[in-house]
N, C-alpha and C positions, 0 to 999 in steps of 0.2 A: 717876182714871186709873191703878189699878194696873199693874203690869208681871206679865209672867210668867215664872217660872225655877224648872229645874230642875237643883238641885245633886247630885241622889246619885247615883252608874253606875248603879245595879240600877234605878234608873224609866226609865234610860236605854235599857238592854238590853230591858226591856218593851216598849218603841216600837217597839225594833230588829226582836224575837221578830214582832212587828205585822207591821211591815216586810217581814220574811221571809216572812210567814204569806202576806197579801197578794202575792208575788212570785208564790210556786206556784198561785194562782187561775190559768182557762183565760181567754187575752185577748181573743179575739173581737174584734179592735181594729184598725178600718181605717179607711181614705177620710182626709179632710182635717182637718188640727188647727187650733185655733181662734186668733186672734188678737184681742183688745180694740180698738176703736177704729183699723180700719183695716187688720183684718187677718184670719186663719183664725178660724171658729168654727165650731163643731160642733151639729150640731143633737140634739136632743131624743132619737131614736133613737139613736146612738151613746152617750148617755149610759144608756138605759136598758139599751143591750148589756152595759156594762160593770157595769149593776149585777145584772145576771142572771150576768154571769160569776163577780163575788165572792157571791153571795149563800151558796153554801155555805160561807164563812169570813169572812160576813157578822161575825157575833157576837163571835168571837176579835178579828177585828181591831179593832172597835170597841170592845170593852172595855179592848185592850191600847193603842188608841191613846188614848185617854180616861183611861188612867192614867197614861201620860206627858205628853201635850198640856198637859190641866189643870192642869200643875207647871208645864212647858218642860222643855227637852232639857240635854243634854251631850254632847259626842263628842269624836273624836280627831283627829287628824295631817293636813292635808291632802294628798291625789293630787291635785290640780289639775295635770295636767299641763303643761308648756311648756317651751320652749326652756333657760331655768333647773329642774331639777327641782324641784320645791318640796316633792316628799318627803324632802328631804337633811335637812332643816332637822330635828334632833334632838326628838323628843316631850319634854315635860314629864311628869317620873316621876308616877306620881297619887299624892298624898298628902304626896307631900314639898315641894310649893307652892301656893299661892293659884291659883285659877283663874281662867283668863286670861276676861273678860267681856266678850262682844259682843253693844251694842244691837242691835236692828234697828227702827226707826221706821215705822211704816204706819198706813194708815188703818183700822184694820177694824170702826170703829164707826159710820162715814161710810155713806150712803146710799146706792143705788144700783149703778154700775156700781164707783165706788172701791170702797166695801167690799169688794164681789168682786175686785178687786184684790188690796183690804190682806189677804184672805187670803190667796189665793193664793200670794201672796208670802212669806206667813207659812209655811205650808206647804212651800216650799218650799227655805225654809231650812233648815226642821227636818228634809227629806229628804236634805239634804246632810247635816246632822247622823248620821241615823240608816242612812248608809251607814258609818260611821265608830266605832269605839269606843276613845273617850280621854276622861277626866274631866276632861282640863283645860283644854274648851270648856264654856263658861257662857251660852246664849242669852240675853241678856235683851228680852222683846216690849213693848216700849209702843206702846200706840196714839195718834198723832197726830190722828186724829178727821177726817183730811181738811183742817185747817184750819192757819192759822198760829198762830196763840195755842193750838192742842193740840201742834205740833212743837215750839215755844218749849217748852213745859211739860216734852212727851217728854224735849227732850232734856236738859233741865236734871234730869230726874229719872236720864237716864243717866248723867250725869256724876256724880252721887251715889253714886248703885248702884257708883260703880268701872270704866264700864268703858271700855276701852281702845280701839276703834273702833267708828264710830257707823255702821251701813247702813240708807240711807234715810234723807231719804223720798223718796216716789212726787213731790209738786208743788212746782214752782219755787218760788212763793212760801211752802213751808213747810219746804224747803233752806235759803232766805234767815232765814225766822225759826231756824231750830234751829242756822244757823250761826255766829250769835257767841255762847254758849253753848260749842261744843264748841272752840272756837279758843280763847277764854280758858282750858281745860283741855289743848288741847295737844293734844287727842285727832280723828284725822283721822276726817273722810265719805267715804262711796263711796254717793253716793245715784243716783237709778233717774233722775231729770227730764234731761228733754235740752233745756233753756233754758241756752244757751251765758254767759248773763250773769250767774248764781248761781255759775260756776264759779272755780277758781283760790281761794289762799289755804287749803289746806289741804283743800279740797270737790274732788272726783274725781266726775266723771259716766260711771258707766260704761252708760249708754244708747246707744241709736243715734241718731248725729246727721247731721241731714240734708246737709250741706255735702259731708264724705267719701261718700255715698251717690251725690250727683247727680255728682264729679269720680270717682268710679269707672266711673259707666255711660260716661260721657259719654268717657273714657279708651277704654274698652275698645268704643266704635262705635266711635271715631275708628282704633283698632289694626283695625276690620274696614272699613276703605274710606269709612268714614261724616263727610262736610266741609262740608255743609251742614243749616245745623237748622232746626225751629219748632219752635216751644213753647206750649201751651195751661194756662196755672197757676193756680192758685185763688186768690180777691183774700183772704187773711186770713194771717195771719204767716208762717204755714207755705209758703207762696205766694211770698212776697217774700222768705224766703230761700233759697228753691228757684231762682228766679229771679235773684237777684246770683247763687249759687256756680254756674248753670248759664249764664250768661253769661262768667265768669270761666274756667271747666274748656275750652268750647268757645275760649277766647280761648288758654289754653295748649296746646292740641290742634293748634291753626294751622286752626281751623274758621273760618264764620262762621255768624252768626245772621239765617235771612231774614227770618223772622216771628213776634211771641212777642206771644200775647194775653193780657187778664187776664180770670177771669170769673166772675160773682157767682155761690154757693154756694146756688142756686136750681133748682128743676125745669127750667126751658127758658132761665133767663140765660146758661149757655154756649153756646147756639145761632148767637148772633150774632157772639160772639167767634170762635166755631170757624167761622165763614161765612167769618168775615175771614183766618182761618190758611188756609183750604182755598185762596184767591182767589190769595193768596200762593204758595202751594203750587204752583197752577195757572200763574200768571206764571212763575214762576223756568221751570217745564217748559219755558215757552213759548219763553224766553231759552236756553235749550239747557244749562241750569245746573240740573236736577234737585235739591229736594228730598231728602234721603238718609235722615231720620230725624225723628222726632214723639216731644215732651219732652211725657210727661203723669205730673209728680208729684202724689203726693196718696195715700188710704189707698180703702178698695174703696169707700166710698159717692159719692166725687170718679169714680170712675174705671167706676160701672157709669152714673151719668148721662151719661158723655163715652163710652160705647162705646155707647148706645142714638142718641147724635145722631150718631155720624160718618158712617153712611150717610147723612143728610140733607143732612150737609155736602158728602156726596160726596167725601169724603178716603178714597183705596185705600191699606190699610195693608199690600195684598202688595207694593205697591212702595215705601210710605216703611214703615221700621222705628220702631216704637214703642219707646219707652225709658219706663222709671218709674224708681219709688224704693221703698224696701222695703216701703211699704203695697201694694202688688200683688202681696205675700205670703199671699195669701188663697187657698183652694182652688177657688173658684169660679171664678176670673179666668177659667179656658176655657171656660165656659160662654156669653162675648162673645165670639162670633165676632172680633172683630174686636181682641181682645187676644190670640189666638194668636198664638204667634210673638215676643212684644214681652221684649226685655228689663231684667232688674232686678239690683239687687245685693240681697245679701242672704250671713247665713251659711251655710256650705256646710249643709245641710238632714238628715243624717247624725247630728249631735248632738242636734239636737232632737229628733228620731224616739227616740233612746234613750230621752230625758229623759221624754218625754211618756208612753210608757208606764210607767219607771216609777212615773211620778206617777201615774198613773191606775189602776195597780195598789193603788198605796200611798193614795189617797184615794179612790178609786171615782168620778172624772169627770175628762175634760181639762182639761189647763191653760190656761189662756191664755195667748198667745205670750208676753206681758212676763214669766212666770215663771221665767224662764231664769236672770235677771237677777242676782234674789236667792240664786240657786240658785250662780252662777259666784261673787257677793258671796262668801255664805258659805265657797265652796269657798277662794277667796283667803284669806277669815280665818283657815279652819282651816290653812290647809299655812303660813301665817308665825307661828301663835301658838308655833312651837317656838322661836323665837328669844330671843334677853336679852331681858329688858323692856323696855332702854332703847334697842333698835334694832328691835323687832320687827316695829313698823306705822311705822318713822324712813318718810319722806320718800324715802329712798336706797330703801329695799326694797319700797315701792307702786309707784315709780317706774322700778324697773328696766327697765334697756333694751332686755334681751331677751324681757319681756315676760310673760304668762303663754300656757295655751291651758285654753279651759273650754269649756262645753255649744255658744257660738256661736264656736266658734274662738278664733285666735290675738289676742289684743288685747294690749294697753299703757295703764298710767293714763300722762297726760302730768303735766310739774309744773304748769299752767296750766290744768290741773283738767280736760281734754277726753282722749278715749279714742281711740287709732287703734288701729283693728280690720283685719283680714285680714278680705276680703269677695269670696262670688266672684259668677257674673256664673249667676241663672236665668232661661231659656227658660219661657215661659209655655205650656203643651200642654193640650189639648183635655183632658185626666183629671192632672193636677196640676202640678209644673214641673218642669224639668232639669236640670242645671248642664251649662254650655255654657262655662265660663270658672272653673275652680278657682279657692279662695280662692291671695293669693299668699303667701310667709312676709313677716312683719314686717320691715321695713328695720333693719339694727342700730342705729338709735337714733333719738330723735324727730326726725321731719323737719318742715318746715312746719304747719301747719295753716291748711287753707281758712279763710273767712269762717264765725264759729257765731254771729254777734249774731242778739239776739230771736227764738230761734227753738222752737217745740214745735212736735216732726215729726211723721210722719203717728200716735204713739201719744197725740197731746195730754197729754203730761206736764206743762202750761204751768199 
């Protein structure tokens, strides 16, 4: 399980020349972006648009990415913008010090849908990179294989290599292996899993985690007249902790809860549950205490089998508001009638749209939504590698209060390993969604954090 790096500028500036070259292609580049497991994805013809668009600097770029890739990267100073500027932070002269080295752990020899992750991911680090030029960013790539005995491996070989912050990995259980390895070294994680119970002790999750997701929506019905709920949730982890922090969020709202079903992850199993929400629904009207709002967390495949049965249930979602969680970040959502109108939290949708194109400028196909991820990771590592060694990834500087701002907004690593993010609030519309509720700015400094036990949210990072 080799690693891969590139130490010299000038392989660097190739990638970059790539980079550029690929900028000026024509984009042809519309309609909805893709999400992994629960969210946007793009179909086959928007892929083949974009390769008719690059096809005239087809050749360039892939010779020029292919002579950098095949090394790894180097770059410069981070822009990550935020509330702290993180360009303050003084560049490392090139030449006159050791360069600063950042793993990034992924899978990308793993089968399947992770592979196309652990690239993605990989890519999109080195995008951050190659927006950048400073020699004294050092990627180093190891692949974790998807597995825990290849993260244990990864990251012991990172800690070897030198380097100074470990990004990634993608699964809980291969956070938990790579994580006592890098803690005996000292050297902090910022990995991708949003299983709240691998976090803390030195591990930063900077994923999206379900709990702040369901007390966001759930906050901002409650700010539009919305005091009575149901809930319709899916019986599997992600389900039951949707269900405590949306019992909990409606409890701080001064809401109540009339009716919350569970339902098995089946073609017609929600049927009967939602028989039972709808019944509810119906009583409360009856009692002169309307219904105001329908909690259906989950990622698109939970949410188009619950938008084909609600007509049967006879649940009017013109008069109850639909609520989700950030897997009804998908483009299709308006294509269910009867998801019009519902809303979600989510990042304000603005920074994604940059990113995605230039990634798909720069690789010739969309991202997948979790790519952001690596992309904000990286951008972090680069704008604090200007610091002393000995403070440069310290505790005090992941952890600051004022937080950063990257591709998905305004976030914060907490010390307790979990991320609060600025998140604002989109409308679901018939041809893609809205923002009906800006993200807000970051509180000056960690405030509570909802319930995150046991939980992989709608991206199954578990």
């Amino acid at each position: 399980m080799g690693g891969i790096e590139v130490p010299a500028p000038a392989e660097n500036r190739v990638a970059q020349s790539a980079f550029a070259l690929a900028q000026r292609a024509p984009t042809g580049y519309q309609g909805g972006l893709p999400l992994w497991a629960g969210g946007p994805m793009t179909g086959r013809a928007m892929a083949e648009a974009w390769l008719r668009a690059m096809r005239g600097v087809a050749g360039a770029v892939a010779c020029a990415l292919l002579l950098a890739l095949a090394a790894c990267s180097t770059s410069g100073p981070g822009e990550l913008a935020g509330p702290v500027p993180l360009s303050a932070a003084p560049p490392s002269a090139p030449g006159k010090a050791a360069p600063v080295k950042v793993a990034l752990l992924v899978p990308l020899s793993a089968k399947g849908h992770p592979g196309l992750i652990g690239k993605s991911l990989k890519q999109a680090a080195e995008l951050a990179l190659f927006e950048r030029d400073n020699p004294s960013i050092q990627l180093l790539v190891k692949d974790d294989k998807g597995t825990p005995e290849g993260a244990k491996a990864a990251a012991e070989e990172a800690v070897k290599a030198g380097a100074s912050l470990i990004l990634g990995p993608l699964f809980a259980k291969s956070v938990a292996a790579a994580a006592p390895a890098a803690r005996q070294a000292g050297i902090p994680v910022v990995a991708f899993s949003n299983d709240g119970t691998v976090a803390g002790n030195g591990v930063h999750l900077l994923s999206f985690q379900p709990a702040p997701e369901v007390a966001r929506v759930v906050a901002f019905a409650a700010q539009r007249g919305k005091r009575r709920f149901a809930a319709l949730v899916p019986d599997d982890a992600f389900g039951k902790i949707a269900a405590t922090s949306f019992t909990e969020a409606v409890a701080r709202a001064g809401g109540r809860v009339v009716a919350m079903q569970v339902y098995p992850a089946t073609a017609n199993g929600a049927l009967e549950p939602m028989r039972k929400v709808s019944a509810a629904i119906r009583a409360a009207e009856a009692e002169g205490e309307p219904v105001d709002a329908l909690f259906l967390p989950g990622g698109q495949e939970n949410l188009e089998i619950i938008a084909r049965l609600l007509p049967q249930a006879e649940i009017d979602t013109s008069k109850v508001k639909v609520l989700g969680t950030g897997g009804m970040d998908y483009p299709s959502a308006g294509s269910e009638p009867k998801l019009v109108g519902a809303w979600y939290p989510a990042p304000d949708p603005g920074g994604w749209h940059d990113f995605s194109q230039k990634y798909a400028k720069a690789y010739g196909s969309a991202p997948p939504r979790i790519a952001s991820l690596a992309y904000d990771a990286m951008s972090l590592a680069i704008a604090l590698a200007g610091g002393a060694e000995e403070r440069r990834y310290a505790p005090a500087q992941l952890t600051r209060a004022s937080g950063f701002t990257g591709i998905d907004g305004a976030f914060r690593l907490r010390s307790d390993g979990a991320t609060d993010r600025a998140l604002a609030i989109l409308e679901v519309q018939r041809f893609g969604a809205g923002v009906v509720d800006p993200a807000p700015s970051l509180a000056p400094g960690p405030g509570p954090s909802p319930s995150t036990s046991a939980l992989p949210s709608h991206l199954n990072l578990n």
